[in-house]
VEXMARLUM-340577 format. One record per residue (C-alpha): residue number from 1; x, y, z. Coordinates in Angstrom, 1 decimal. Example, Ala and Ser with C-alpha at 12.3 -4.5 7.8 and 13.67 -1.06 7.14 Angstrom:
{1 {12.3 -4.5 7.8}}
{2 {13.7 -1.1 7.1}}
//
This chain:
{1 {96.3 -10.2 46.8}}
{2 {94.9 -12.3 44.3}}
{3 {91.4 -10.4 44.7}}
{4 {93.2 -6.8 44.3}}
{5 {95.0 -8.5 40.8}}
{6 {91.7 -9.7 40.0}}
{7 {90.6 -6.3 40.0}}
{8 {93.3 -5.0 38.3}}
{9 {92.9 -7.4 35.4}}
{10 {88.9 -6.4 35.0}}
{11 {89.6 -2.8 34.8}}
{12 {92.2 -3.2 32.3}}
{13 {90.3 -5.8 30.6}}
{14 {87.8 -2.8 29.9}}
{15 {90.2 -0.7 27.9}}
{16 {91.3 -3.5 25.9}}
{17 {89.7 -6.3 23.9}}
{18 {90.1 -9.6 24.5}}
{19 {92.5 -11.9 22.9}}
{20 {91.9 -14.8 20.5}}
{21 {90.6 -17.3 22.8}}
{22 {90.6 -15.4 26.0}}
{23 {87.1 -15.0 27.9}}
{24 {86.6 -11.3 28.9}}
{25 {87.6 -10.6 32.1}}
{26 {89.3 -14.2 32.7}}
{27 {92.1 -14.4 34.7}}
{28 {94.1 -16.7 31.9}}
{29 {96.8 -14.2 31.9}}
{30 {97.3 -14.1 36.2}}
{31 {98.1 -17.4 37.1}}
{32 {99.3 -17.8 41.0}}
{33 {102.9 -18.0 42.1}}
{34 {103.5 -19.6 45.4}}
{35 {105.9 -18.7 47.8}}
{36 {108.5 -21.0 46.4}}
{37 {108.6 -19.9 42.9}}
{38 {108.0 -16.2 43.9}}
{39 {111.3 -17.0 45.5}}
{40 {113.1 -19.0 43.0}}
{41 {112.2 -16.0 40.1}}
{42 {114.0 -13.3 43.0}}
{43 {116.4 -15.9 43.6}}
{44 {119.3 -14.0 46.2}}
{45 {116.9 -10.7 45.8}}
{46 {113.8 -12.2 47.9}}
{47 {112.9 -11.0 51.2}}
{48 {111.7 -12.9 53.5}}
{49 {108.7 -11.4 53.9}}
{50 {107.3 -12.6 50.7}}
{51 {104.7 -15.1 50.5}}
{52 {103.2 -14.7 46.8}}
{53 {103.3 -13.0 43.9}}
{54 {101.5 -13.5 40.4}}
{55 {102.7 -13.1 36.8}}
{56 {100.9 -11.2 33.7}}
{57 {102.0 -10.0 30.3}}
{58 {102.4 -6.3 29.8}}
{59 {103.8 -4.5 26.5}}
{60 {107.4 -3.6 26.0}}
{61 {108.2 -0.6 23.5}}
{62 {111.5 -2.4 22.1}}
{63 {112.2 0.7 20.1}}
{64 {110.9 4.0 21.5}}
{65 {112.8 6.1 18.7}}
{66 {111.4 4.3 16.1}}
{67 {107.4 4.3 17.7}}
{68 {108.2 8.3 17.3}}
{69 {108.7 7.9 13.9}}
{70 {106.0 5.8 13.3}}
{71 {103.8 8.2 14.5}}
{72 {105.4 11.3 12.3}}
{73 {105.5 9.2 9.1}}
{74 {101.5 9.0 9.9}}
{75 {101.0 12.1 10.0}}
{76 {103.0 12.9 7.0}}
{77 {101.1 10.3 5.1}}
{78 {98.4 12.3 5.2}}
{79 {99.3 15.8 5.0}}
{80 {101.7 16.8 7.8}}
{81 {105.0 18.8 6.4}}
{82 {107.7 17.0 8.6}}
{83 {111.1 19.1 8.8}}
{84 {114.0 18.4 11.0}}
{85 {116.6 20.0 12.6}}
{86 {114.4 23.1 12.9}}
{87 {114.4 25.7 15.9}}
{88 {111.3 27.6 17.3}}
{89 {113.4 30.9 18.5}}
{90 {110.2 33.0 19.4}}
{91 {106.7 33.4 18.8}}
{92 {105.4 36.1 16.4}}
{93 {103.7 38.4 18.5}}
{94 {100.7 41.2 17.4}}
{95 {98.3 43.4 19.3}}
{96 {98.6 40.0 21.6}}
{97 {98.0 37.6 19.2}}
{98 {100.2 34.8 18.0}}
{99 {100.3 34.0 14.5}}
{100 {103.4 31.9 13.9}}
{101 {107.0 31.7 15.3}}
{102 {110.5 32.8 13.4}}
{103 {112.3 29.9 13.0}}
{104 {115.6 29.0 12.3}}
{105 {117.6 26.2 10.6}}
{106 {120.0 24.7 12.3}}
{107 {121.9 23.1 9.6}}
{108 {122.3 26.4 7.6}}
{109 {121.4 29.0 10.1}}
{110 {119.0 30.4 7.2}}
{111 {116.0 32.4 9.9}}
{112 {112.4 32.7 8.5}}
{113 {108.7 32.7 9.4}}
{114 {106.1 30.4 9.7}}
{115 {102.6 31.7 10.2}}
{116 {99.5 29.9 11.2}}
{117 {95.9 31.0 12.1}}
{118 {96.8 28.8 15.4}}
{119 {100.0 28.1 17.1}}
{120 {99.8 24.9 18.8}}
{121 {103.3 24.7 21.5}}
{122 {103.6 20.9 22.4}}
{123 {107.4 21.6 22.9}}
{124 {107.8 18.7 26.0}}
{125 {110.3 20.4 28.6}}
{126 {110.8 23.6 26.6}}
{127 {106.7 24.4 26.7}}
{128 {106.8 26.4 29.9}}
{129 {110.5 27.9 28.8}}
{130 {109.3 29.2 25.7}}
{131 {106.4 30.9 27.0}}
{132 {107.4 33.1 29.2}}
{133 {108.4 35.4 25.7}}
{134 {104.7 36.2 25.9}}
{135 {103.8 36.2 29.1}}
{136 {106.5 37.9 30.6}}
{137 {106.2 35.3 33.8}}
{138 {109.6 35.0 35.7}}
{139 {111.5 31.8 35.8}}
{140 {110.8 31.5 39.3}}
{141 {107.7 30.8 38.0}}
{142 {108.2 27.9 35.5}}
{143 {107.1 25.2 37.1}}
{144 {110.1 22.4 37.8}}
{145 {111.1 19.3 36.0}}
{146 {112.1 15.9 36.7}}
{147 {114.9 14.0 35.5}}
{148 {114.1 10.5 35.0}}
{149 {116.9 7.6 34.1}}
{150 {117.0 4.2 33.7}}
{151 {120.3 2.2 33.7}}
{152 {121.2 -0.4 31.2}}
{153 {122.8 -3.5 32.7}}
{154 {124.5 -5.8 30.6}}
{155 {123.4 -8.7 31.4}}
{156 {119.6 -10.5 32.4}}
{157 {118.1 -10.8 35.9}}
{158 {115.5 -12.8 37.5}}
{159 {115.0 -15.7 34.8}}
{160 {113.7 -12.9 32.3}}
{161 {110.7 -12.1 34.0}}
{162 {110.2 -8.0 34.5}}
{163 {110.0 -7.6 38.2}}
{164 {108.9 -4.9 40.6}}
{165 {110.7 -4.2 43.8}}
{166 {110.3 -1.9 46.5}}
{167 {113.2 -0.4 48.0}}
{168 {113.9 -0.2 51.6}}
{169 {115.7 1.9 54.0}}
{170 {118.6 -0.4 55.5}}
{171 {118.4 1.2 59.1}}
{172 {121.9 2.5 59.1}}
{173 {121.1 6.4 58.7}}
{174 {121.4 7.0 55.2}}
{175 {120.1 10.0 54.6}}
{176 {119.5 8.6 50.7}}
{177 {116.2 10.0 49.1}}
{178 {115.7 7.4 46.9}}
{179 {115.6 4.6 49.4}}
{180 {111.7 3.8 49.9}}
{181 {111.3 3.4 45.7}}
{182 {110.1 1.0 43.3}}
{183 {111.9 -0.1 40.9}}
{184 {111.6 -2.2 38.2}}
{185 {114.0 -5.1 36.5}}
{186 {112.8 -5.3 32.7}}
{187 {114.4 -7.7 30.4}}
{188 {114.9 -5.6 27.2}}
{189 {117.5 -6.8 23.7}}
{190 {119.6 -8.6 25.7}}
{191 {119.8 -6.8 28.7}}
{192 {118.4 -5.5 31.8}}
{193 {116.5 -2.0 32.2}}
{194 {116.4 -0.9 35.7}}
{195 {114.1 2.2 36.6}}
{196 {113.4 4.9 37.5}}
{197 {115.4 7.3 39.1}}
{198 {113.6 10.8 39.6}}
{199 {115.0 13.6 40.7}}
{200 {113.6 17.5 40.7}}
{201 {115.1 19.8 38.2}}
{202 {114.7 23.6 38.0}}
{203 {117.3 24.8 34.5}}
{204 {116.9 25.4 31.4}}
{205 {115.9 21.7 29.7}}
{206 {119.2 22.1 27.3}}
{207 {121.4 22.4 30.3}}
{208 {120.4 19.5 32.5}}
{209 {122.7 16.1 32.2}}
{210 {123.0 12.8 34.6}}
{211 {125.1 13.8 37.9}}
{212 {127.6 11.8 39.4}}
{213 {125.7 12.3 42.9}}
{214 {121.9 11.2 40.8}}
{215 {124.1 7.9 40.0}}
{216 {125.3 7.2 43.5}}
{217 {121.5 7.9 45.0}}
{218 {120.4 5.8 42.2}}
{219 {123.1 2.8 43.1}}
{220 {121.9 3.2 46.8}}
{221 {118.3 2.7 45.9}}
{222 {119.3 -0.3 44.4}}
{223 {121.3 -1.5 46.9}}
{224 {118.3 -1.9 49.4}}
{225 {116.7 -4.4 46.9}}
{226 {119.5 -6.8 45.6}}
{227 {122.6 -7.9 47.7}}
{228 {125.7 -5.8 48.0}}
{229 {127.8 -6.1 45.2}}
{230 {125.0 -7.1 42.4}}
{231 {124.9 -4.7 40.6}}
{232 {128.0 -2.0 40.6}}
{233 {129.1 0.9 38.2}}
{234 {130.9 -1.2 36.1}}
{235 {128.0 -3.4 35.2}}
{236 {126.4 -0.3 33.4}}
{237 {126.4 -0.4 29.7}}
{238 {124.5 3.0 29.0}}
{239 {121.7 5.3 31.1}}
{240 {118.6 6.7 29.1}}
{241 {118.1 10.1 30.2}}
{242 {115.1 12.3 29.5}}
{243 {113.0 15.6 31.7}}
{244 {109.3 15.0 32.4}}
{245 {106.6 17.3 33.9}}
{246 {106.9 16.8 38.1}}
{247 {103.9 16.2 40.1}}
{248 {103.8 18.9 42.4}}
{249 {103.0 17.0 45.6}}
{250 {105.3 13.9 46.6}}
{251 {104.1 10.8 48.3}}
{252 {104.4 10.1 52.1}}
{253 {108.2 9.5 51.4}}
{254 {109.2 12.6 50.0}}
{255 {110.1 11.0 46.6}}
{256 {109.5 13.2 43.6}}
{257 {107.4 11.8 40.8}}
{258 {106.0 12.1 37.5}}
{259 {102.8 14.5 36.6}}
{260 {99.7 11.8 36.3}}
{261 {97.6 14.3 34.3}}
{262 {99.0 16.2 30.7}}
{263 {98.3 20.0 30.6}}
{264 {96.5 21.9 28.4}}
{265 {96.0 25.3 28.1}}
{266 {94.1 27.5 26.1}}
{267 {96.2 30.8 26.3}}
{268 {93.2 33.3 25.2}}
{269 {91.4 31.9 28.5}}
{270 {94.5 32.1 30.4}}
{271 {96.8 34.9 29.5}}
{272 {94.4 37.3 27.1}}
{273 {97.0 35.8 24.0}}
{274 {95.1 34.7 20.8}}
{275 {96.5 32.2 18.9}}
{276 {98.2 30.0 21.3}}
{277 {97.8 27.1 22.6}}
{278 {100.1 24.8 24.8}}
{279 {100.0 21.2 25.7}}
{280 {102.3 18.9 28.0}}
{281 {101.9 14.7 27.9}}
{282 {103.0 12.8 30.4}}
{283 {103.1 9.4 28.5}}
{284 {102.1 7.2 25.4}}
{285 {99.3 5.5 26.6}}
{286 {97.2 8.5 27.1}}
{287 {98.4 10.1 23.9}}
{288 {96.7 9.9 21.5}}
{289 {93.2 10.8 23.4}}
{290 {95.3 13.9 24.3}}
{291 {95.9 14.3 20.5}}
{292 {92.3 13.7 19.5}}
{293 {91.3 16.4 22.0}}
{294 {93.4 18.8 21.6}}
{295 {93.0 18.9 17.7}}
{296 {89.3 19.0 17.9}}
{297 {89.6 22.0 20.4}}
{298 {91.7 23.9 17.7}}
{299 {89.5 23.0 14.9}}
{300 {86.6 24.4 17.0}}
{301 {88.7 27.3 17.9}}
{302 {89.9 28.7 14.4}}
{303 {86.1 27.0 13.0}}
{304 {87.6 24.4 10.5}}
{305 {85.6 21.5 9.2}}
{306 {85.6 18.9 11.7}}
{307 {85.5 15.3 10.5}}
{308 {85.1 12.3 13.1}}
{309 {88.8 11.3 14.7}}
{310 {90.2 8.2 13.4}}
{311 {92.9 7.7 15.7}}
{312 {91.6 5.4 17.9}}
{313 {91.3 2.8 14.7}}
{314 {94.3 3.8 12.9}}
{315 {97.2 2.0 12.7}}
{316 {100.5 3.4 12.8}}
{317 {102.5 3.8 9.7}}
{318 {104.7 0.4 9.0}}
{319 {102.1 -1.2 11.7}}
{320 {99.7 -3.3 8.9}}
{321 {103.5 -5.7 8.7}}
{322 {101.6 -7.8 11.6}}
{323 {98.5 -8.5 9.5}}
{324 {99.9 -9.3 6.0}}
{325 {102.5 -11.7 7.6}}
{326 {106.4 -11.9 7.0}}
{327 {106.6 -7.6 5.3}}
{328 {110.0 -8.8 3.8}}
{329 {108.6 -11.6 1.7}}
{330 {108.3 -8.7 -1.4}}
{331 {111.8 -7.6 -1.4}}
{332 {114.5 -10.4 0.1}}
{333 {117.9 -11.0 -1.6}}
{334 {118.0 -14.6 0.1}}
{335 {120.6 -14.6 2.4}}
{336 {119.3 -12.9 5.2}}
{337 {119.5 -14.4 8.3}}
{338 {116.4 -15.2 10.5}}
{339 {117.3 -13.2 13.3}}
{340 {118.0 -10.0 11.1}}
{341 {114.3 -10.4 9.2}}
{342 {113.0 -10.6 12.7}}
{343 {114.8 -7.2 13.9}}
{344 {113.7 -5.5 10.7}}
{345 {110.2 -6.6 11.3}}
{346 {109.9 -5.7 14.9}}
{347 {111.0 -2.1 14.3}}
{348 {109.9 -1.4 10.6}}
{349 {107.2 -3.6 10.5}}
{350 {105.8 -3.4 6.7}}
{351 {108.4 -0.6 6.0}}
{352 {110.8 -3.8 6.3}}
{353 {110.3 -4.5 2.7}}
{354 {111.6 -0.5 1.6}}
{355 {115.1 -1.9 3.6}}
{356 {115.9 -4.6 1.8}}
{357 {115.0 -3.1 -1.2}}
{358 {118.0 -1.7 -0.7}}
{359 {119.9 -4.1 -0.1}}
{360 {118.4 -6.3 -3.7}}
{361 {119.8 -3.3 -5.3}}
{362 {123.2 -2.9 -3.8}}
{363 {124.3 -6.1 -2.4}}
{364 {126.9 -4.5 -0.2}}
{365 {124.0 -3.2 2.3}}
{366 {122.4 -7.0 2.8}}
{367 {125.8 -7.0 4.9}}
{368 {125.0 -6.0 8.7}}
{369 {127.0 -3.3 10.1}}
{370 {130.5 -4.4 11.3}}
{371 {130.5 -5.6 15.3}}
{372 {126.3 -5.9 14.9}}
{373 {124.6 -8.8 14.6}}
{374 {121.3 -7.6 13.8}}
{375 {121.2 -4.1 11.9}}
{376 {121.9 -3.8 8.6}}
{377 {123.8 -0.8 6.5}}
{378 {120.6 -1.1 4.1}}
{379 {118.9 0.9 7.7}}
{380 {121.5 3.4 7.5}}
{381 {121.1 4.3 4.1}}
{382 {116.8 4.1 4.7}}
{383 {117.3 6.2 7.7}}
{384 {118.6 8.9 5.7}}
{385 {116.8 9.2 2.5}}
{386 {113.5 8.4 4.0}}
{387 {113.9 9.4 7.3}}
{388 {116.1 12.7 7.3}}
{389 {118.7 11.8 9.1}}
{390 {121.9 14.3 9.2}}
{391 {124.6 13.1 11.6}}
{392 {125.8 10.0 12.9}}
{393 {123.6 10.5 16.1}}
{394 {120.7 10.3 14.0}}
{395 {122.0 7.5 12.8}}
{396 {123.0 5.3 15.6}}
{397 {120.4 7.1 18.6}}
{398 {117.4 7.5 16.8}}
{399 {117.0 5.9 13.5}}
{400 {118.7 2.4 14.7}}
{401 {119.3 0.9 18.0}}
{402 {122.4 0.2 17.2}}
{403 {123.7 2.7 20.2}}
{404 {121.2 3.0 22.5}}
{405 {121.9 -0.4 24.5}}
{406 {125.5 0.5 24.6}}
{407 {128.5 1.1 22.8}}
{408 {128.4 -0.7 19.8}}
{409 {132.7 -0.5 19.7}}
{410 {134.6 1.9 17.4}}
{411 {134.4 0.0 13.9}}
{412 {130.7 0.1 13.8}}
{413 {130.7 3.7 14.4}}
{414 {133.4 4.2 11.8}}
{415 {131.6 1.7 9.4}}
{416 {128.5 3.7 9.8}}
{417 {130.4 7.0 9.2}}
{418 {131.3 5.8 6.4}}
{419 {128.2 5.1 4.7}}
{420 {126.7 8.2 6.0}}
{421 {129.9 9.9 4.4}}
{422 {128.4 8.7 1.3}}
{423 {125.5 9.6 1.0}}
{424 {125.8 13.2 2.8}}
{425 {129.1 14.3 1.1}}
{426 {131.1 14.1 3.8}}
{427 {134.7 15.1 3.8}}
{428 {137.2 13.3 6.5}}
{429 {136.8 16.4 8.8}}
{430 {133.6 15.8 8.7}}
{431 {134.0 12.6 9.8}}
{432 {135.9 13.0 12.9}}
{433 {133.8 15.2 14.0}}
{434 {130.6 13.1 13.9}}
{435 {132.4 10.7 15.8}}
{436 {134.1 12.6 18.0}}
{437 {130.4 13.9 18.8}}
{438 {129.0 10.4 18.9}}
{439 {131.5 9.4 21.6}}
{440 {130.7 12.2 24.0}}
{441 {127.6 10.6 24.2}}
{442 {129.5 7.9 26.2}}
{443 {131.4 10.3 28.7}}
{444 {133.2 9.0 31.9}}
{445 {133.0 9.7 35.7}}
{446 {134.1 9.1 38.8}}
{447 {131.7 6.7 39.2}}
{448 {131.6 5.4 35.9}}
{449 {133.6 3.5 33.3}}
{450 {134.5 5.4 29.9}}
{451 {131.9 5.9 27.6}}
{452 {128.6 5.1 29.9}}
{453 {126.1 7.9 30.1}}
{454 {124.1 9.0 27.4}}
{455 {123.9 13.1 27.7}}
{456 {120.4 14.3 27.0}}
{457 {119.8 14.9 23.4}}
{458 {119.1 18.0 21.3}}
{459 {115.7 19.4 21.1}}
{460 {115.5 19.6 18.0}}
{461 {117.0 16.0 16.2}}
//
């Protein structure tokens, strides 16, 4: 084992560099774990079988909403014309060229065009959907989906060390899918994320949701890792739910999994369609190569003036925070706690200073949002005149993380109404109905508590 680790650690070693201090392709960062630690870390979850392990550090996005708009704000700092809450309804189509879409606001309804020489369709789960307008393929030939979920348990496992388990059939003829899978135990804010559950998915993206029957497969899984009775439905706080593209074969198991590769495709090669072209990630660490390639393959395409790609140097917008030091030295009304200045810097980074600019100006938003110990109104108010946020989803799903561990209880959704209320204009109908919204998000079923599973989100937010 330790030979294959050692491996492991080289190759990745050539794709990053070194640390402070670290020799290059040193093995600082694997250091052995006997049997009886291996077994004390697993505690009641250890097999017998196991006679090792070894622990290294990985990343952890603590924020992925946030990392999004990092990466838009980036793009908008040099040029990019963000807008939200906008809907592609179909491609304008000539002589079988594309050369824009009609769109259509969803806030207003207001429909209009937007014309381009090239049409770039990096639309996730919709990209296949939306195509078939101009290609006129059937949906029986869209190629499927997968829905991926990871549970949120609230409470740590395993000492707070991320570990990876293999799930095991239990020999009593369960007929369970999932048994056979690997899951993984991460610490994350407090509490544990467990993933992740797959399962095939052939709909329209909009229509697909968490099933009660994906839930129990998902329990069962579980269940041939820890003992019976660790973790049950009513230890689940929340479930992050999302579609990615579906490898099209399956391992020796049968168990569906995620596409390795992204796709591209260059729909005058493909299709005869000018003006068009599509592209389909599969996750963040290959992004941005995917990024730099496929903009260098449009700028070739419509013959634009091609300058060297930065992005493999450029930091992400609020990202220079790390290398100036503490980002809220600038702008700090004094009597914010440590614990709030470190939230602020781990997912604003240098933007932190903006936030409590905000709250020097109106002391009321140095206060943190009723029932939250970390997130200040000062975010709620930065999320929406910076960040375009329009509803109280926005709000509490994807411009804080005040929601997305759990329920963060009814009076910080009706505190944050309120200040959203404020600055939108919002009358008390209004209001209900951005909660009432907002709590749908946190249905029940038969197999969970009230208020657990977080429905997929709108395409377009």
């Amino acid at each position: 084992m330790r030979d294959g680790l050692r491996f492991r650690h080289l190759r990745g070693c050539q794709a990053r560099r070194a640390r402070p201090g670290e020799r290059p392709g040193s093995l600082a960062a694997l250091p052995d774990h006997f049997r009886k630690e291996c077994r004390t870390i697993l505690g009641s979850a250890a097999k017998p079988s196991i006679t090792g392990g070894a622990v290294w550090g990985e990343g952890l996005v603590q924020n992925t909403e946030r990392f999004v708009l990092s990466i838009l704000r980036s793009a908008a700092s040099i040029g990019l014309v963000a807008a939200n809450y906008i809907e592609a309804k179909r491609f304008l189509l000539r002589e079988r060229r594309v050369f824009g879409i009609e769109a259509v606001d969803r806030l207003t309804g207001d429909r209009f065009e937007i014309r381009a020489r090239c049409t770039l369709n990096a639309t996730g789960p919709w990209a296949h959907h939306i195509l078939r307008q101009v290609t006129g393929r059937n949906p029986e030939e869209t190629p499927p989906l997968l829905k991926a979920i990871d549970l949120i348990v609230g409470r740590t496992l395993f000492d707070g060390y991320a570990v990876g388990l293999q799930s095991r059939p239990t020999g009593d003829g369960s007929a369970s899918k999932d048994r056979g899978r690997l899951y993984f135990f991460v610490p994350w804010r407090g509490t544990t994320m467990i993933g992740t559950y797959y399962a095939p998915y052939r709909g329209a993206p909009e229509s697909a949701s968490v099933e009660e029957k994906d839930i129990e497969e998902f329990l069962d899984g579980i269940r041939g890792i820890l003992p019976e009775g660790a973790i049950t439905a009513e230890d689940i706080r929340f479930l992050h739910f999302g579609l990615l593209p579906m490898n099209m074969t399956t391992d020796r198991s049968g168990v569906a999994s995620p596409a390795g590769k992204p796709w591209f495709c260059d729909h005058a090669r493909i299709d005869g369609i000018e003006g068009l072209v599509s592209i389909q990630g599969v996750k963040y660490t290959t992004s941005r190569v995917v990024a730099e390639r496929t903009v260098d393959h449009i700028s070739n395409k419509i013959g634009a003036r091609k300058t060297p790609c930065r992005t493999g140097t450029t930091a992400i917008f609020g990202e220079a925070g790390s290398e100036r030091g503490d980002p809220a030295e600038k702008e700090n009304p004094g009597n914010i706690p440590d614990a709030v200045r470190r939230h602020l810097e781990i997912n604003y980074g240098s933007e932190s200073s903006r936030i409590l600019g905000y709250a020097v100006a109106r002391p009321e938003l140095a206060r943190t949002v009723t029932g939250s110990q970390e997130v200040l109104r000062a975010e709620l108010v930065h999320g929406i005149r910076e960040e375009m946020a329009q509803s109280l989803g926005d709000l509490v799903f994807r411009r804080t993380d005040l929601g997305t561990a759990g329920h963060p209880g009814r009076e910080s959704l009706d505190d944050c109404a309120g200040i959203a209320a404020g600055e939108l204009g919002w009358d008390a109908q209004r209001i209900s109905r951005e909660l009432e919204k907002v709590e749908r998000s946190y249905p029940g079923t038969a197999i969970l508590p009230a208020r657990q599973i977080n429905t997929v989100t709108e395409p377009w937010s």
